[in-house]
ROTORBA-943502 format. One record per atom (N, C-alpha, C, O): residue in three letters; x, y, z. Coordinates in steps of 0.2 Angstrom, whole numbers, padded with zeros to 4 digits, always signed. Atoms other than C-alpha are relative to their C-alpha. Example, Ala and Ser with C-alpha at 12.3 -4.5 7.8 and 13.67 -1.06 7.14 Angstrom:
REM ROTORBA-943502
ala+0004-0006+0000;ala+0062-0022+0039;ala+0004+0006+0000;ala+0009+0005+0003;ser-0004-0006-0001;ser+0068-0005+0036;ser-0004+0005+0003;ser-0001+0011+0004;
This chain:
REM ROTORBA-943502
unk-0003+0004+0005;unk+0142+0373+0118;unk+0004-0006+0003;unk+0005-0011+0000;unk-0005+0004-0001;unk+0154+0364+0130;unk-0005-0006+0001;unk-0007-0011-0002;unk+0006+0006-0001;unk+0140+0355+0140;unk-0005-0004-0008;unk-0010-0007-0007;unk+0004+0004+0004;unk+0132+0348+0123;unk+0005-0004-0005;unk+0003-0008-0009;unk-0007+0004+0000;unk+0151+0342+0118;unk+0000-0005+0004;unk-0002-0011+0002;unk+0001+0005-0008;unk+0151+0333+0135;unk-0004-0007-0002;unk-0002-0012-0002;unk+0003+0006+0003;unk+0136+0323+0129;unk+0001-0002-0003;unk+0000-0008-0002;unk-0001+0000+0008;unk+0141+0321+0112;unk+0005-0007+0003;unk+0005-0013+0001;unk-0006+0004+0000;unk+0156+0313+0119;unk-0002-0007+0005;unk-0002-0013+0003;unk+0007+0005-0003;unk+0146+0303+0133;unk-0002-0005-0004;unk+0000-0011-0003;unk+0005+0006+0004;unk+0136+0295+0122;unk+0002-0005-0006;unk-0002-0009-0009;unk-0008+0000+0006;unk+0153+0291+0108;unk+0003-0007+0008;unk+0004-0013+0006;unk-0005+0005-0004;unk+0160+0281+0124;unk-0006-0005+0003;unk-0004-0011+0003;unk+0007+0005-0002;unk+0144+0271+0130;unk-0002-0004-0006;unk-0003-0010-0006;unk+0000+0003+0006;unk+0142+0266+0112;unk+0007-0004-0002;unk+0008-0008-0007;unk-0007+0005+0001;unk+0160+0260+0111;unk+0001-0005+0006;unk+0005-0010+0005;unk+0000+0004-0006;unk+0159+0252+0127;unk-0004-0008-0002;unk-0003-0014-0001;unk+0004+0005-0001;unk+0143+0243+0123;unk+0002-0003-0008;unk+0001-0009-0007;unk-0003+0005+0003;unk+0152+0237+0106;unk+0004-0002+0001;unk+0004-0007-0003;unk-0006+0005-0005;unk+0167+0229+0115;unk-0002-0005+0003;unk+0000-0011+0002;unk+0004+0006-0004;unk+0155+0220+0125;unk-0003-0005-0003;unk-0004-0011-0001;unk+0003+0001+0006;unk+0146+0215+0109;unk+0005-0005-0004;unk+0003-0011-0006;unk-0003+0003+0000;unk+0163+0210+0104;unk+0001-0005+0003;unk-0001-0010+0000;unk-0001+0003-0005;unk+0168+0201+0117;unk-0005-0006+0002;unk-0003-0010+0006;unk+0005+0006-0002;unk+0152+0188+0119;unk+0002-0002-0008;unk+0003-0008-0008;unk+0000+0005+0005;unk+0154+0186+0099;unk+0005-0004+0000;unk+0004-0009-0003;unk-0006+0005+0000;unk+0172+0179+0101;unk-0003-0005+0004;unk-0004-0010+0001;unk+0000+0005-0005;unk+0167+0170+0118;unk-0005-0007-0005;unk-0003-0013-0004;unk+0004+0005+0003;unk+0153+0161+0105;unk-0001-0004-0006;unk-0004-0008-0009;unk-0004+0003+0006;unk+0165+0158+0092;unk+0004-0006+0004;unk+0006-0011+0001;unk-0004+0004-0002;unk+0175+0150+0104;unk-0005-0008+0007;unk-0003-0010+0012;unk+0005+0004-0004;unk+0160+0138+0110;unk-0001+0000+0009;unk-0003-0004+0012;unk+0000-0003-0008;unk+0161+0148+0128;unk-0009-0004+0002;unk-0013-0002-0002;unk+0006+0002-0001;unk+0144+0139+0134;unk-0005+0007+0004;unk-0003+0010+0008;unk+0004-0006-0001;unk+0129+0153+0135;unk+0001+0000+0007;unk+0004+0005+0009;unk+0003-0001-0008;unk+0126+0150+0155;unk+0008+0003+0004;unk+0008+0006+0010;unk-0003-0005-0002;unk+0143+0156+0158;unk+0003+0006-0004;unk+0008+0009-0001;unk+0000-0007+0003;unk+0144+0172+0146;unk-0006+0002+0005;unk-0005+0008+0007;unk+0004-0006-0002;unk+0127+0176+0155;unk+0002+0003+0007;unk+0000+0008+0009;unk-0001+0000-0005;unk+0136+0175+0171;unk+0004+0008+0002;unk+0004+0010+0007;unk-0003-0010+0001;unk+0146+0195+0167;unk-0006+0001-0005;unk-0007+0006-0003;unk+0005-0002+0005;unk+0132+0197+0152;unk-0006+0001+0001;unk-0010-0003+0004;unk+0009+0000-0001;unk+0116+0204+0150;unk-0002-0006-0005;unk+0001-0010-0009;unk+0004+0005+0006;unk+0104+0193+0140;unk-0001+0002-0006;unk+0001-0002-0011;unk+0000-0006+0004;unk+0100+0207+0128;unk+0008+0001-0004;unk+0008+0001-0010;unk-0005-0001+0006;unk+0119+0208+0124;unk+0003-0007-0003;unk+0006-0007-0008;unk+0000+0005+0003;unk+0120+0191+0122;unk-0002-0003-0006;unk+0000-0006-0011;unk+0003+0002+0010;unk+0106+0189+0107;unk+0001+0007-0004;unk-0001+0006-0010;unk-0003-0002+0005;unk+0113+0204+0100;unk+0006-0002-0003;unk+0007-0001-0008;unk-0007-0001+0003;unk+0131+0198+0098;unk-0004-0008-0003;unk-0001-0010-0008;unk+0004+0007+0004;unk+0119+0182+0093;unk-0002+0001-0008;unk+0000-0002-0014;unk+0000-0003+0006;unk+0113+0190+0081;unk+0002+0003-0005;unk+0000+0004-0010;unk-0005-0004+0004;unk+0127+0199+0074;unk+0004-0005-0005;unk+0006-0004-0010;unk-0001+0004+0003;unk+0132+0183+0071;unk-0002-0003-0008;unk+0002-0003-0013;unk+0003+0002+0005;unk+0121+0176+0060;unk-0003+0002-0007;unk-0005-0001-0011;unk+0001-0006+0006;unk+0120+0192+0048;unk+0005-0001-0001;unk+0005-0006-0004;unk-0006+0000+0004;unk+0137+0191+0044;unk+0002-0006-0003;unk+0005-0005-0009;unk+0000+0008+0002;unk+0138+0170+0041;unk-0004+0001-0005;unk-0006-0003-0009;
């Protein structure tokens, strides 16, 4: 039980991780940060996500 907690919690922290990060490019993109320096700490992928997340909320 503990080890499938463990995961449980693992997997809770990588997904808040990976929305922070998510967060964090969509302000940069509010804040007209120019893409080629978001890609330079960001993946590409979390870039046309947080691109994306954009565009559904607008």
């Amino acid at each position: 039980m503990c080890e499938v907690m463990e995961k449980y919690l693992e997997e809770a922290k990588d997904e808040a991780k990976k929305t922070e990060r998510i967060q964090a490019i969509r302000n940069m993109i509010e804040l007209e940060v120019p893409k080629e320096k978001i890609l330079k700490k960001y993946s590409l992928e979390e870039y046309q996500e947080a691109e994306a997340s954009l565009t559904t909320i607008l």
